[in-house]
C-alpha positions as CSV (number, residue, x, y, z in Angstrom):
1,X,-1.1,29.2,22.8
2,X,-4.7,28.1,21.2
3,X,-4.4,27.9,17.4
4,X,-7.7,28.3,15.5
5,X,-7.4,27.4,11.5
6,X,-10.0,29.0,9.5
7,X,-12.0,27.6,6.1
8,X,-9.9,24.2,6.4
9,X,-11.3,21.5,4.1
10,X,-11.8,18.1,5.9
11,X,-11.7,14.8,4.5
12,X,-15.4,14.6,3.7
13,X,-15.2,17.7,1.8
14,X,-16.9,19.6,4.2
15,X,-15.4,23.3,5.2
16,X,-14.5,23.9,9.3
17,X,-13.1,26.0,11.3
18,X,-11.0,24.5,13.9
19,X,-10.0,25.2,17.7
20,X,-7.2,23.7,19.4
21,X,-7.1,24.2,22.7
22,X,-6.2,22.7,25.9
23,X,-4.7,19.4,23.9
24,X,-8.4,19.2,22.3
25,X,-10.4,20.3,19.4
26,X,-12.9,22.7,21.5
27,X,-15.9,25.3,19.7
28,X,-14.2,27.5,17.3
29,X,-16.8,30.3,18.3
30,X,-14.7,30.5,21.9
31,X,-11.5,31.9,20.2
32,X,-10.2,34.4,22.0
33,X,-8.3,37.8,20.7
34,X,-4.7,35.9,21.5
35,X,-5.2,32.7,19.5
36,X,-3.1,31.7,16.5
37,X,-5.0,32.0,13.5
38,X,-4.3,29.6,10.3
39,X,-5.9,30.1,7.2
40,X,-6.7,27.0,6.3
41,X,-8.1,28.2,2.5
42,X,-7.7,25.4,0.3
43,X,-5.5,22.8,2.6
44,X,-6.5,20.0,4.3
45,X,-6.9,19.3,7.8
46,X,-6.9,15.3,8.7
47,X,-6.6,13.7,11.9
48,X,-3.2,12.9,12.8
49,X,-1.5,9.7,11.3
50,X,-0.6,6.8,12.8
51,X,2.0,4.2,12.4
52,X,1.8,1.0,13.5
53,X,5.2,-0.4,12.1
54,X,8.5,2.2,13.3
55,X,11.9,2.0,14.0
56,X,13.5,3.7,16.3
57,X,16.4,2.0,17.1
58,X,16.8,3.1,20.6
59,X,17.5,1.6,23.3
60,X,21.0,0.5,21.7
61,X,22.0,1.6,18.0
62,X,21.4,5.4,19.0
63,X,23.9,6.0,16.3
64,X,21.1,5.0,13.4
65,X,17.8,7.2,15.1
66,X,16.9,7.9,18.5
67,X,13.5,8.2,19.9
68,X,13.9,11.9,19.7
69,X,14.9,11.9,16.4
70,X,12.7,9.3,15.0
71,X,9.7,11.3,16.1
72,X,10.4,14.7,14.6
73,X,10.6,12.8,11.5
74,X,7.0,11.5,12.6
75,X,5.9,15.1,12.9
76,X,7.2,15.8,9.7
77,X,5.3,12.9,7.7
78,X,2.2,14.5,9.6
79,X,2.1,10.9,12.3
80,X,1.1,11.9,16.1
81,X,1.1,8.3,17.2
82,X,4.1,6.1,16.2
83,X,4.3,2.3,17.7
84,X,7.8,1.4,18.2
85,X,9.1,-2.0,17.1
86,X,10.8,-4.8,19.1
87,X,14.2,-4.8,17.6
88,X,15.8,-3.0,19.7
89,X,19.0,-3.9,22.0
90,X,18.0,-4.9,24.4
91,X,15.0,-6.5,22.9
92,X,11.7,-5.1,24.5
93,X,10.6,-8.9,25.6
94,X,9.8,-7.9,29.7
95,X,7.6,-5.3,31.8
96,X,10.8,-3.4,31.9
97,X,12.1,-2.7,28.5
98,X,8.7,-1.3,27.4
99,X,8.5,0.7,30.2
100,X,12.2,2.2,29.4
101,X,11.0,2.6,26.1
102,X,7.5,4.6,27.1
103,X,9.6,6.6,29.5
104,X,11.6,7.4,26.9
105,X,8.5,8.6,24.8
106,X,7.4,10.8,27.3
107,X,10.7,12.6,27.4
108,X,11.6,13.1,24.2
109,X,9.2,12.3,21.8
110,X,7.2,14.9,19.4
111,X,4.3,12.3,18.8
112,X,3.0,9.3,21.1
113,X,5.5,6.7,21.4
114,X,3.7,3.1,21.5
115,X,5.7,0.1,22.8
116,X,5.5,-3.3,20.8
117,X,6.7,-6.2,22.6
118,X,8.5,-9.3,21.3
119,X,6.4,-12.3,20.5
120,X,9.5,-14.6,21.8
121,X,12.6,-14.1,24.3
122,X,15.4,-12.3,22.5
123,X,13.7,-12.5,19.4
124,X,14.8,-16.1,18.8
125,X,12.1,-17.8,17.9
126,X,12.2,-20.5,20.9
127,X,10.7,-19.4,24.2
128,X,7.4,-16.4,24.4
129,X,8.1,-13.4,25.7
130,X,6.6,-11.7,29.0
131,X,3.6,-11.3,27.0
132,X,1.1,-10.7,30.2
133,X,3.7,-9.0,32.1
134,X,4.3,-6.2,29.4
135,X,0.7,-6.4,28.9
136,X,0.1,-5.8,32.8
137,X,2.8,-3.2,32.6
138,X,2.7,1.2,32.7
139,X,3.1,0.4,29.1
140,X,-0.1,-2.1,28.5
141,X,1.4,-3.5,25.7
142,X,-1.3,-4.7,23.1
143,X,0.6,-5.3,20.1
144,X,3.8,-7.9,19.7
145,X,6.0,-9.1,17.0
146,X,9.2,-10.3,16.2
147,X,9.6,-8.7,12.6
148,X,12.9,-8.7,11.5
149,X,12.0,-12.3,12.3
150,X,9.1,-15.0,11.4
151,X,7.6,-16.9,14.4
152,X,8.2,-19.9,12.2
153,X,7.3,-22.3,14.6
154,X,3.3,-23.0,14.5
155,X,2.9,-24.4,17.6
156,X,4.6,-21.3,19.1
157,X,2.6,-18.8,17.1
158,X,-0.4,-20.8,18.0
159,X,0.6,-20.5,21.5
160,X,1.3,-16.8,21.3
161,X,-2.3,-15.9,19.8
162,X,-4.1,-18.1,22.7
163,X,-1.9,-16.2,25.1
164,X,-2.8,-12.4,23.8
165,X,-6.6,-13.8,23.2
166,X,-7.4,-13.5,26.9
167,X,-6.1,-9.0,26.9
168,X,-7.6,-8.3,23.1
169,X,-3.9,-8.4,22.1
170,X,-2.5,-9.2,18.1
171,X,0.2,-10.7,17.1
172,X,1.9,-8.9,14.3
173,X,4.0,-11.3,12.6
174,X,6.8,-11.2,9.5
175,X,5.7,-13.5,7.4
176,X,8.8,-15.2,5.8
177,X,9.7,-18.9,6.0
178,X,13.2,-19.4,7.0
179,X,13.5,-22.8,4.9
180,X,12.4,-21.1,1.7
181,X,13.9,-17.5,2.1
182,X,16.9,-17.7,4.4
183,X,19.9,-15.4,5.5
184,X,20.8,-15.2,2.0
185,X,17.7,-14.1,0.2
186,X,17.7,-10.3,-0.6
187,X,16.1,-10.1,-3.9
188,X,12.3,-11.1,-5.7
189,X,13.2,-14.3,-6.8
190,X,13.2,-14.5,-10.3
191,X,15.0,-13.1,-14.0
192,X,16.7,-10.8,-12.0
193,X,18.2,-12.3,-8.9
194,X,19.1,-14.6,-10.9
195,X,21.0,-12.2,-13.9
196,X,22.3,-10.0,-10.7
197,X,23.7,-12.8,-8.4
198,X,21.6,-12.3,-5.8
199,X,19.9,-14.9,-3.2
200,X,16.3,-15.1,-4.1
201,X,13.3,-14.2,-2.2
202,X,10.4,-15.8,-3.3
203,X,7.1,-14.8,-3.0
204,X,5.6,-18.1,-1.7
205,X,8.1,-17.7,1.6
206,X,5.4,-15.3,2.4
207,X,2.2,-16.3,1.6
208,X,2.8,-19.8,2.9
209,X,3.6,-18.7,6.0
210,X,0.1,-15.8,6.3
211,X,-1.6,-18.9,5.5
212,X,-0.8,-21.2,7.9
213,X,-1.0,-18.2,10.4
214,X,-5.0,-17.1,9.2
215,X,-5.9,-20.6,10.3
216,X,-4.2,-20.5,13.7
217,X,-6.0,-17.3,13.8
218,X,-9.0,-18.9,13.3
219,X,-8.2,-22.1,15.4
220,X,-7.8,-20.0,18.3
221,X,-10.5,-17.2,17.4
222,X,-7.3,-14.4,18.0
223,X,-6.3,-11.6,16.2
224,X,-3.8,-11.9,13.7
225,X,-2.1,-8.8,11.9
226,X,0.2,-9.5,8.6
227,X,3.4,-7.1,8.8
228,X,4.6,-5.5,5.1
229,X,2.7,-7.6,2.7
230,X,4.3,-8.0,-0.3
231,X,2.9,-10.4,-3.1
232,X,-0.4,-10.5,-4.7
233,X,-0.2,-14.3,-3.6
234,X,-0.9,-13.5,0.3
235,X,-3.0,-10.9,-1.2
236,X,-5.1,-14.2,-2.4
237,X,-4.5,-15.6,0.6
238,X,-5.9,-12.4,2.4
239,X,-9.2,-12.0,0.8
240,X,-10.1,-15.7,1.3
241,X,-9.5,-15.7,5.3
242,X,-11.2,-12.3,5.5
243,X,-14.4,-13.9,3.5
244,X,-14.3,-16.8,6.1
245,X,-14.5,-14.2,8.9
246,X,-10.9,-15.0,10.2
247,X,-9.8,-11.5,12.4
248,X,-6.9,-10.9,10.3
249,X,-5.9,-7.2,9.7
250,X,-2.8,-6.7,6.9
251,X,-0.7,-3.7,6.2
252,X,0.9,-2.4,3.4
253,X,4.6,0.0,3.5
254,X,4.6,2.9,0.7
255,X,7.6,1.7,-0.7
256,X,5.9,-1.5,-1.7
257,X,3.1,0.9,-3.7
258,X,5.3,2.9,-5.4
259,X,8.8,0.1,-6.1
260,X,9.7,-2.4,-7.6
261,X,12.6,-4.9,-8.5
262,X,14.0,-2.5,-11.5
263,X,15.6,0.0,-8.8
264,X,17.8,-3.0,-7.9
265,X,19.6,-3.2,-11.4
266,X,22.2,-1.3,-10.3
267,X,22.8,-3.0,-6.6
268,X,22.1,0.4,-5.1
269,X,22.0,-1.0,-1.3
270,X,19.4,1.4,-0.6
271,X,17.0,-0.7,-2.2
272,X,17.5,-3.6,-0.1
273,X,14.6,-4.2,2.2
274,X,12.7,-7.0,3.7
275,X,10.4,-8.4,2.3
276,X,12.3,-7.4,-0.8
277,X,10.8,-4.8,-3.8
278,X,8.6,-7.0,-6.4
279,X,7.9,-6.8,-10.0
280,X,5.3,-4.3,-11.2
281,X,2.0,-7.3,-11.3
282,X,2.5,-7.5,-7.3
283,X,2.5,-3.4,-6.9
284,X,-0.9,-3.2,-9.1
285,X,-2.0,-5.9,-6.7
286,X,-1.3,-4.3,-3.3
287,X,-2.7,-1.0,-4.9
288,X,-5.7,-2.7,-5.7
289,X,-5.8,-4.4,-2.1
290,X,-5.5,-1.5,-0.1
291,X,-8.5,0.5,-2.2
292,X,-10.8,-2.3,-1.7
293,X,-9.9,-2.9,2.0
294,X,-8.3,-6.6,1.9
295,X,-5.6,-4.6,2.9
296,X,-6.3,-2.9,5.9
297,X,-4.2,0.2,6.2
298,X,-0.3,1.7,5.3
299,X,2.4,1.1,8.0
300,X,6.0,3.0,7.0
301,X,8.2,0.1,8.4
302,X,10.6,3.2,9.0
303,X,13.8,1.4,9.4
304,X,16.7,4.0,9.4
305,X,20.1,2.7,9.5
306,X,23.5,4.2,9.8
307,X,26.2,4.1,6.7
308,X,28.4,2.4,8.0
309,X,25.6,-0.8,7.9
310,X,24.1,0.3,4.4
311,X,27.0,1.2,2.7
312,X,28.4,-2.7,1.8
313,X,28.0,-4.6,-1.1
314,X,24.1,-5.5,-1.9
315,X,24.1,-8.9,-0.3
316,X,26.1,-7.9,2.9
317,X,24.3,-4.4,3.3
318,X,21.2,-4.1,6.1
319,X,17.9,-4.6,5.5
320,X,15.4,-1.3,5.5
321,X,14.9,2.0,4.2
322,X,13.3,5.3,5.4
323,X,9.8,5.8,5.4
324,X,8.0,8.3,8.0
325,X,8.7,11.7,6.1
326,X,7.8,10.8,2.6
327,X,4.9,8.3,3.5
328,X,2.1,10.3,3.1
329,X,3.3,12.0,-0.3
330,X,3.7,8.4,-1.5
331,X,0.2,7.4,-0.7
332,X,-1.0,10.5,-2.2
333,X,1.1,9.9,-5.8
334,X,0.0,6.2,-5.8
335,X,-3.8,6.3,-4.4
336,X,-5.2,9.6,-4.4
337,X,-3.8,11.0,-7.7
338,X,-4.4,7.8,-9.4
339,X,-7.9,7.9,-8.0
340,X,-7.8,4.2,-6.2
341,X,-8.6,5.4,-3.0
342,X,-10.4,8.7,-1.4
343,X,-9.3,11.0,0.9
344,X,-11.6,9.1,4.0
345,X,-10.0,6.0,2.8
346,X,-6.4,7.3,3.4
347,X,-7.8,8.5,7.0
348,X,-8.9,5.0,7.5
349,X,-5.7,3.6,5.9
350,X,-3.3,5.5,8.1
351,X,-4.6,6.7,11.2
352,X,-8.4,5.7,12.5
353,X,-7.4,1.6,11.5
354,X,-4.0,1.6,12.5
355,X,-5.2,3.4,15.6
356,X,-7.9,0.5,16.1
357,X,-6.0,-2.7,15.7
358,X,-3.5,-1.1,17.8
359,X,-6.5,-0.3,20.6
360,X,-5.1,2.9,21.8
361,X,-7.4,6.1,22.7
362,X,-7.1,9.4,21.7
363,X,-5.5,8.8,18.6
364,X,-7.4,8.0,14.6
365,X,-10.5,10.1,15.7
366,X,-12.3,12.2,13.9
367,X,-12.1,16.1,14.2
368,X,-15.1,17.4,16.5
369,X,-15.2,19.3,19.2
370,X,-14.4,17.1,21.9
371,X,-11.5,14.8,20.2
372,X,-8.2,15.2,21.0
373,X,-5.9,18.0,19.4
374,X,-4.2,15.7,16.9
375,X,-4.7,17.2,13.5
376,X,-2.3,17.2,10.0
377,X,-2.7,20.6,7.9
378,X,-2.0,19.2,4.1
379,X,-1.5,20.9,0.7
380,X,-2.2,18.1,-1.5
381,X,-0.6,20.1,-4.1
382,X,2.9,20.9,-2.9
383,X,5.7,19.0,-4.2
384,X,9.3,18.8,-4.3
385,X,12.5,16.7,-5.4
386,X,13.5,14.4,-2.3
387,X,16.9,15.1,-0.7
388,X,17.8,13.0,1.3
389,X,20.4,15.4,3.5
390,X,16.9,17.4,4.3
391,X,15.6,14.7,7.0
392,X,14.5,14.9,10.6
393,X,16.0,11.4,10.6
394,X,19.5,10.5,11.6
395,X,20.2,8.3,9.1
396,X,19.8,8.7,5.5
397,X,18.8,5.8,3.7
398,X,16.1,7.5,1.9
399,X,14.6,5.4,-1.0
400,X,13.6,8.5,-2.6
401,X,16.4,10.6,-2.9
402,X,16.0,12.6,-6.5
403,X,12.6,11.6,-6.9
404,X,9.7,14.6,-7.3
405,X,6.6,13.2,-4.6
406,X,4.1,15.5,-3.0
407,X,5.4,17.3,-0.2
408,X,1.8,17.7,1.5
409,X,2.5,18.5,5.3
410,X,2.1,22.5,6.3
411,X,2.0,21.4,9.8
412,X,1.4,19.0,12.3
413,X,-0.3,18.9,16.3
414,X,0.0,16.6,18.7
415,X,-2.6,17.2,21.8
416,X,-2.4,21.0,20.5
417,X,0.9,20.8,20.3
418,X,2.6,22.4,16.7
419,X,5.4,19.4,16.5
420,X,6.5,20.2,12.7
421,X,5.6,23.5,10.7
422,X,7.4,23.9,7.2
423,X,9.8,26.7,6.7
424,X,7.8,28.7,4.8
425,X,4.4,28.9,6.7
């Protein structure tokens, strides 16, 4: 069925009517008599969002999210393109793997399922993965990393940028040394890991590293792109390569814009996330980044686990948190209602850059006749106290739980397909 929303406000302000039709946007004049008709008074309509840092855990810990599941918490957060991280078992390092896990999109997913492959066999840091091959592949791989994992050694990274030069690929890399924040470190290194017991995580494991990896970027004129950037010191680090022309692209996660170390005072595992939370200074100073563009765009590093591997003590428990359903509200509470960033500025942040430095089509454009079908209906004004039972997700390791954030997403299409539509529209 076409669906044709009516008097929706788009990002610019401007007030459209809108046709979906066909898996496009097409004229709203040629509705016909059995389209679905949205009143769009007073919401939003956005293209759809895109994520370039997921979870999805499957092929192999099925038990934590599936592809399936994983995407219908996508819809929900208002995302139509999600790319899928390399941590999976097995690892997506060949042709293969990211074909199984593109197949797998196809079937089951309720938004665009985008392969990432390893930078390195295994993940392990020593050998580089079939970068041409999964490049070459039904997948065409564009995007790789190893997060979970730094590429620590240079002349590997350096190796691994020349390689994904010669296709307009990026490396997307976790940025930790592993001799100055090692198995062990789970907290901000500071006061508190220190008064809590807890290995420290400083932030110079991270800037150090983004660094050295803007001038291999430079070195070997590739593009570079900075997974979860937590400090304002690679924030530093940031603006300087960017005003020396380096092509280095950073992202941002929500729960480094709205947390910080104080939710770990009572060793709530939940909290425990890599790169760790970070005093209030470094969450002014991502805020600030993002608004003025040093940091490129927000990327949820969804990362659902099952209980099971969260429910520990803090220093044995996994690393990650939920992110796809509540990113968007977050933003919204921490940019927009703060009035940091505008509303094309959040469409830039988390769909038409992510969308870019990922180089897929059909995703991140802008809503004209013409465009793809990929639209997010918003009511920026919506809220509601998280739960975190209420998720799309299988896991519930929801950083949020009991917290009031906007609730903004009415409904959400992928190629003019409704894939989430609140209960109560």
């Amino acid at each position: 069925m076409n669906t044709l929303i009516t008097h929706a406000t788009l990002a610019d302000g401007s007030v459209a009517d809108l046709l979906l039709a066909d898996g496009v946007l097409a004229d709203p004049a040629q509705a016909g008599d059995d389209a679905e008709r949205i009143d769009g008074e007073g919401l939003l309509a956005l293209p759809g969002l895109v994520d370039l840092h997921t979870h999805l855990r499957q092929p192999g810990r099925e038990d934590a999210e599936t592809i399936g599941t994983g995407t219908r918490a996508a819809a929900r957060g208002g995302f139509t393109c999600v790319f899928a991280m390399a941590n999976t078992n097995p690892v997506t390092d060949t042709a293969e793997a990211a074909e199984h896990v593109l197949g797998l999109g196809h079937r089951d997913g309720s938004a665009q399922v985008v392969p990432i492959g390893a930078v390195t066999k295994g993940l392990a840091g020593e050998e580089l993965a079939e970068l041409g091959l999964m490049h070459r592949s039904a997948a065409g791989v564009k995007v790789f990393s190893d997060d979970g994992t730094c590429v620590h050694d240079a002349l590997l990274m350096r190796r691994a940028l020349e390689y994904v030069r010669a296709f307009d690929g990026v490396i997307a890399q976790h940025a930790q040394d592993p001799t100055l924040a090692g198995a062990g470190a789970c907290c901000h290194e500071g006061e508190l890991s220190g008064r809590l017991g807890l290995g420290g995580w400083p932030s110079v494991a991270e800037s150090t590293i983004v660094a050295r990896d803007v001038q291999l970027a430079r070195h070997t004129r590739s593009r570079l792109h900075v997974c979860h950037v937590s400090t304002a010191e690679t924030v530093e680090v940031l603006r300087w390569a960017k005003g020396q022309g380096i092509d280095v692209t950073a992202e941002v996660t929500p729960h480094h814009l709205l947390l910080t170390t104080d939710e770990l005072a009572a060793y709530d595992p939940t909290y425990k996330v890599n790169p760790p939370l970070r005093p209030a200074e470094d969450v002014t100073a991502l805020r600030a980044a993002l608004a003025d563009g040093t940091i490129d765009i927000v990327a949820t590093d969804h990362a659902p686990h099952a209980r099971h591997d969260k429910e520990h003590a803090f220093a044995e428990a996994a690393f990650g948190m939920l992110g796809l359903e509540t990113a968007l509200g977050v933003v919204i509470a921490t940019m927009i209602d703060t009035e940091l960033i505008t509303w094309p500025r959040l469409v830039e942040a988390m769909s038409t850059t992510p969308a870019r430095i990922g180089r897929i089509s059909g995703q991140g454009e802008g809503l004209a006749v013409g465009a793809p079908a990929n639209v997010v209906l918003v009511d920026p004004r919506r809220r509601r106290t998280v739960d975190r039972a209420d998720s799309a997700s299988l896991s519930r390791n929801n950083p949020y739980h009991g917290r009031e954030l906007p609730d903004p997403v009415v409904a959400t299409w992928w190629r003019g397909t409704k894939t989430y539509g609140h209960a109560a529209d």
